[in-house]
C-alpha positions as CSV (number, residue, x, y, z in Angstrom):
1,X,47.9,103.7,98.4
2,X,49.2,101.7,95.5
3,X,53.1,102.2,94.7
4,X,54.2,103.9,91.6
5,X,56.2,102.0,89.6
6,X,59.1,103.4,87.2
7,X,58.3,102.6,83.7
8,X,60.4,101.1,81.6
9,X,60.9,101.0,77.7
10,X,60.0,97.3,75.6
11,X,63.2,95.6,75.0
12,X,65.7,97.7,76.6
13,X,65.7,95.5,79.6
14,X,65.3,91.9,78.8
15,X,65.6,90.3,82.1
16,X,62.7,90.2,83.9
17,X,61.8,89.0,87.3
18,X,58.0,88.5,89.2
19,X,59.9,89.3,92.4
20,X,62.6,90.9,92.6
21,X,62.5,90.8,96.5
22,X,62.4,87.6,97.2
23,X,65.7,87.0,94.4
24,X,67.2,89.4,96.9
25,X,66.3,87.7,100.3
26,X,67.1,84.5,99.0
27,X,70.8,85.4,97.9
28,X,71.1,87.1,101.0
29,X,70.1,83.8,103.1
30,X,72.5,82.0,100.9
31,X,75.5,84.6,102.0
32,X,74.5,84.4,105.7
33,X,74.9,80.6,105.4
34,X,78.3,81.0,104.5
35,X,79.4,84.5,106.5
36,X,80.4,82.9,109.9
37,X,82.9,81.1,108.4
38,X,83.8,83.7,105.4
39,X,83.8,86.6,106.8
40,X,85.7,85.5,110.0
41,X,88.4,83.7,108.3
42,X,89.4,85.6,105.8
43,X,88.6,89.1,107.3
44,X,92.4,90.2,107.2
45,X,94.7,91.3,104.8
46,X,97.6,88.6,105.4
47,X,97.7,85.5,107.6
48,X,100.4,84.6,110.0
49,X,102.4,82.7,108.0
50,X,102.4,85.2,104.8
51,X,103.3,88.0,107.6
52,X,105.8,85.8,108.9
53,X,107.1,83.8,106.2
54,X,106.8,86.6,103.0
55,X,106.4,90.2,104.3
56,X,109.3,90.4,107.1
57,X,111.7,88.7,105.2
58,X,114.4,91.5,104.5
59,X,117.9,91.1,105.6
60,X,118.2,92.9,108.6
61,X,115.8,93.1,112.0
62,X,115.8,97.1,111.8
63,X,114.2,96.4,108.0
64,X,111.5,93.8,109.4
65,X,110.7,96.2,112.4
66,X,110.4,99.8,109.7
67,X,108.0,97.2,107.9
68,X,106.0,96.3,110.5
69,X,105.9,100.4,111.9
70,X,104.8,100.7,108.0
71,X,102.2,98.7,108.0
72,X,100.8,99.4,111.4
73,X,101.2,102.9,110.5
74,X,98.6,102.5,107.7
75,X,96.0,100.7,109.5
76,X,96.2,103.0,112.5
77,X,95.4,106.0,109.5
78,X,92.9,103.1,108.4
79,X,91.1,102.2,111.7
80,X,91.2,105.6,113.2
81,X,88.8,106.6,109.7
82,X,86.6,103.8,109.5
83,X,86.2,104.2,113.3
84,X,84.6,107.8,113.0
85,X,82.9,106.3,109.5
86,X,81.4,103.3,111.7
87,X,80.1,105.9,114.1
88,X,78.6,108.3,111.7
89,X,76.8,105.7,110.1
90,X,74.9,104.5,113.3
91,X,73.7,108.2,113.7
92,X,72.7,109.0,110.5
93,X,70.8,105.7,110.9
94,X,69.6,107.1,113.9
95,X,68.3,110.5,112.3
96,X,66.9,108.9,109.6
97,X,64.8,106.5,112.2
98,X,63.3,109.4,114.2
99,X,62.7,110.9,110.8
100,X,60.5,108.1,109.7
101,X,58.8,108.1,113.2
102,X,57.4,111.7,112.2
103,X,56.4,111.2,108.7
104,X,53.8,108.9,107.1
105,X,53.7,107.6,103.6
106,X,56.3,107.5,100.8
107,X,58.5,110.2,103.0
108,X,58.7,107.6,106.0
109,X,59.4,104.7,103.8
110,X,62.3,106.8,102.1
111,X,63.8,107.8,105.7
112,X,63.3,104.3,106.9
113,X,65.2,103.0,103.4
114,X,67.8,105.7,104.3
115,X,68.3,104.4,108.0
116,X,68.4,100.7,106.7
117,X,71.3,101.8,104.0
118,X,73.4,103.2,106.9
119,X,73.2,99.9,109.3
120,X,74.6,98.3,106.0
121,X,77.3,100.8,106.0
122,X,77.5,100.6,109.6
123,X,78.2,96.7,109.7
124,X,80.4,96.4,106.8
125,X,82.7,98.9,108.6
126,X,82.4,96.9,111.9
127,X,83.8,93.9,109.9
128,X,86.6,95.9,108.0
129,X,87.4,97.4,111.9
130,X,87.6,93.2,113.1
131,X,90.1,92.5,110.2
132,X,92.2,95.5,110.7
133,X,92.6,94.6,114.9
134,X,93.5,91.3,113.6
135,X,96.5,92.5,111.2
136,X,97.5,94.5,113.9
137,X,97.8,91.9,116.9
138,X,99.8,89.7,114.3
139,X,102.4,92.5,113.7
140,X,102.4,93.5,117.5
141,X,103.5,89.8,118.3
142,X,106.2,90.3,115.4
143,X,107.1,93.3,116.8
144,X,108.0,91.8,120.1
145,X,110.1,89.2,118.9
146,X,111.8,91.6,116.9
147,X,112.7,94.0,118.8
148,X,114.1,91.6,121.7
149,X,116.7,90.4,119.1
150,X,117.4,93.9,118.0
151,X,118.1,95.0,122.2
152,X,119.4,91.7,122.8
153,X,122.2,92.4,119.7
154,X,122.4,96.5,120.4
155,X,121.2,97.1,124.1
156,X,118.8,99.3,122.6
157,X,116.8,100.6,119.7
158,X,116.6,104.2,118.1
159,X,117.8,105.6,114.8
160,X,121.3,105.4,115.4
161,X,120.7,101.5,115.5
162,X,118.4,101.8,112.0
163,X,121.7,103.4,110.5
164,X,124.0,101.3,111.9
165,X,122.6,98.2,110.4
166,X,121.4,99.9,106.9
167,X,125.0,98.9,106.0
168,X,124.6,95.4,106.6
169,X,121.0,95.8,104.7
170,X,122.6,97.2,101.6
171,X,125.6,94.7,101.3
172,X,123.5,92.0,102.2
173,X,120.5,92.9,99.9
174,X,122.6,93.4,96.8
175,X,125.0,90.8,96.9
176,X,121.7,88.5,97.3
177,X,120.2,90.1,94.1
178,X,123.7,89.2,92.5
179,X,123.2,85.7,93.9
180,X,119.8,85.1,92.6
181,X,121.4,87.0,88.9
182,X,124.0,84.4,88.8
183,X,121.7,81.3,89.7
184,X,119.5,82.5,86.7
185,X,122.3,83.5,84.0
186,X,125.1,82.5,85.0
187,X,126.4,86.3,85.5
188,X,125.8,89.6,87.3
189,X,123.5,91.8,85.8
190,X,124.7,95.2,84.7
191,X,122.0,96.7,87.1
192,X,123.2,94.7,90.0
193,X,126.6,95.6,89.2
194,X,126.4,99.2,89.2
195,X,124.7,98.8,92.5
196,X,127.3,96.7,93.8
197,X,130.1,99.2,92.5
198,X,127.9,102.3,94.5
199,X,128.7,100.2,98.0
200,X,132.2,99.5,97.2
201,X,132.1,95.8,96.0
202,X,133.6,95.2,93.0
203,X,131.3,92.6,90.7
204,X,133.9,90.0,89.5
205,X,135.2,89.4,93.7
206,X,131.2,89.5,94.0
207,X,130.7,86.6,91.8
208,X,133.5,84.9,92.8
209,X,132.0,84.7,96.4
210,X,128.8,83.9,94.6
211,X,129.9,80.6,92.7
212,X,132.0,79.8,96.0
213,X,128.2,79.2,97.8
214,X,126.6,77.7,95.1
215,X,129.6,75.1,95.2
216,X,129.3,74.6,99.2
217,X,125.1,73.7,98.6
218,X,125.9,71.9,95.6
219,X,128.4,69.7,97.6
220,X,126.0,69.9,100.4
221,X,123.2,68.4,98.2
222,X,125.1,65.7,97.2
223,X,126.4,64.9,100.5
224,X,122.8,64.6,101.6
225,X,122.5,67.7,103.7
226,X,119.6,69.2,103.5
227,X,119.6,73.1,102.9
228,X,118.0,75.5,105.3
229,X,117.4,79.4,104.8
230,X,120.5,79.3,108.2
231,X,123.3,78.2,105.3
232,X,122.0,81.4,103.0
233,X,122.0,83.8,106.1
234,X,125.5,82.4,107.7
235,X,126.6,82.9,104.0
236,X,125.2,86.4,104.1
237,X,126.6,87.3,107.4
238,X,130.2,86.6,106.5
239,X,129.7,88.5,103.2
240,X,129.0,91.2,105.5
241,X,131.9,90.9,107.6
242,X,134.2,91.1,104.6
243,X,132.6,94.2,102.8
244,X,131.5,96.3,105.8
245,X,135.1,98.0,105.5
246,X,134.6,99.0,101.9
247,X,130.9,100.3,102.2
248,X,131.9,102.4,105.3
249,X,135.0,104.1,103.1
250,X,132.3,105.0,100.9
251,X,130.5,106.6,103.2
252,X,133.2,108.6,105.3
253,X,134.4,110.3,102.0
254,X,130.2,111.4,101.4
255,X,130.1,112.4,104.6
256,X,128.3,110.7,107.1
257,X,126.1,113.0,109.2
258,X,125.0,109.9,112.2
259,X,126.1,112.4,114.9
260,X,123.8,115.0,113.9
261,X,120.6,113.3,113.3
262,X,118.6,114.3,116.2
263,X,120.2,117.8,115.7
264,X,116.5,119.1,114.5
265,X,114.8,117.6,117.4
266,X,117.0,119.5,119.8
């Protein structure tokens, strides 16, 4: 039985091809050359050192650990569909098999097509399921570390803890943002100001702490020292210590409802 080929119209498509298949198979032989290596390197969203390095670098532990719960949040949603996904495939590839087994002709061809399609499916989920396992034992190993700091510093973790250090988030975060105003402009933003003014700082003691810093690493730079992300955080940490009064006022007059957050779980 000869196949019946799809016409087409003269000059509409003006690339032509004697076989088509074997442009196919050979593209595809040039992609399996190169998928061991490819495919298994660079089957993750992030590596180590951009989870490490770029994605858990906020200013407190709690914030690195609600990013990491974030993220692993997503890829368990993530895994737990492509999983089911990955599964349906191989029995629809299945159905379409037995299919083809009881049909002849252009019918079995099409069911045997259709099972083919679905092992495609099949194995490009099973690759996006290795990635995902991979992101996930890099965050669990973040985790870890994390959260030994965070019970090392507290003696435990719950959202007490979380609330706790948000004030030392806020204060450190903003003044930060100042910082990095400052080094560009030489002043505070309006923005940054207003958001300094919301946790109780007022901008011009802000940028007088800020020009204070940049004169200890300019005098460390001359002296030779070399300047590590500790000098920033020590700097950070005592700009805490000073402010943590003044954010805490702010919140005692807004009430602060700490006590009562486990109130709906009771």
């Amino acid at each position: 039985m000869s196949e019946m080929l799809i016409p087409e119209e003269k000059g509409l498509y003006p690339v032509q091809s004697t076989d088509l298949k074997a442009r196919v198979d050979e593209a595809l032989s040039c992609i399996s050359d190169v998928a061991p290596v490819i495919f298994q390197t660079w089957n993750r969203s992030h590596s180590e050192v951009t989870w490490a390095a770029m994605n858990l670098d906020h200013e407190t532990e709690t914030r690195n650990l609600r990013e990491i719960g974030s993220s692993l949040q997503r890829r368990r949603d993530a895994l737990s569909e492509v999983h089911f996904a990955h599964q349906e495939c191989l029995i629809n590839a299945q159905i379409h098999q037995e299919e083809g087994d009881k049909l002849n002709g252009a019918k079995a061809r099409k069911e045997y097509l259709l099972a083919k399609k679905e092992l495609a499916q099949a194995h490009m989920k099973h690759e996006a399921i290795l990635g995902a396992t991979k992101d996930v034992v890099s965050l669990k190993s973040s985790y870890d570390k994390i959260m030994g700091r965070i019970i090392e510093k507290h003696g435990k973790f719950d959202e007490t803890i979380f609330e706790l250090e948000e004030k030392e988030y806020w204060i450190k975060r903003l003044m930060i943002q100042a910082m990095r105003d400052v080094r560009e402009c030489g002043s505070i933003r309006s923005g940054a100001q207003r958001d300094l003014e919301q946790i109780g700082i007022e901008p011009i003691e802000a940028l007088q702490d800020i020009k204070s810093y940049f004169s200890n690493v300019e005098s460390s730079l001359k002296a030779g020292v070399t300047i590590t992300r500790d000098m920033r955080d020590k700097w950070a940490n005592s700009i805490f210590a000073k402010y943590d009064d003044r954010l805490s006022h702010k919140i005692e007059r807004m009430g602060q409802a700490t006590e009562h957050l486990f109130r709906l779980e009771k």
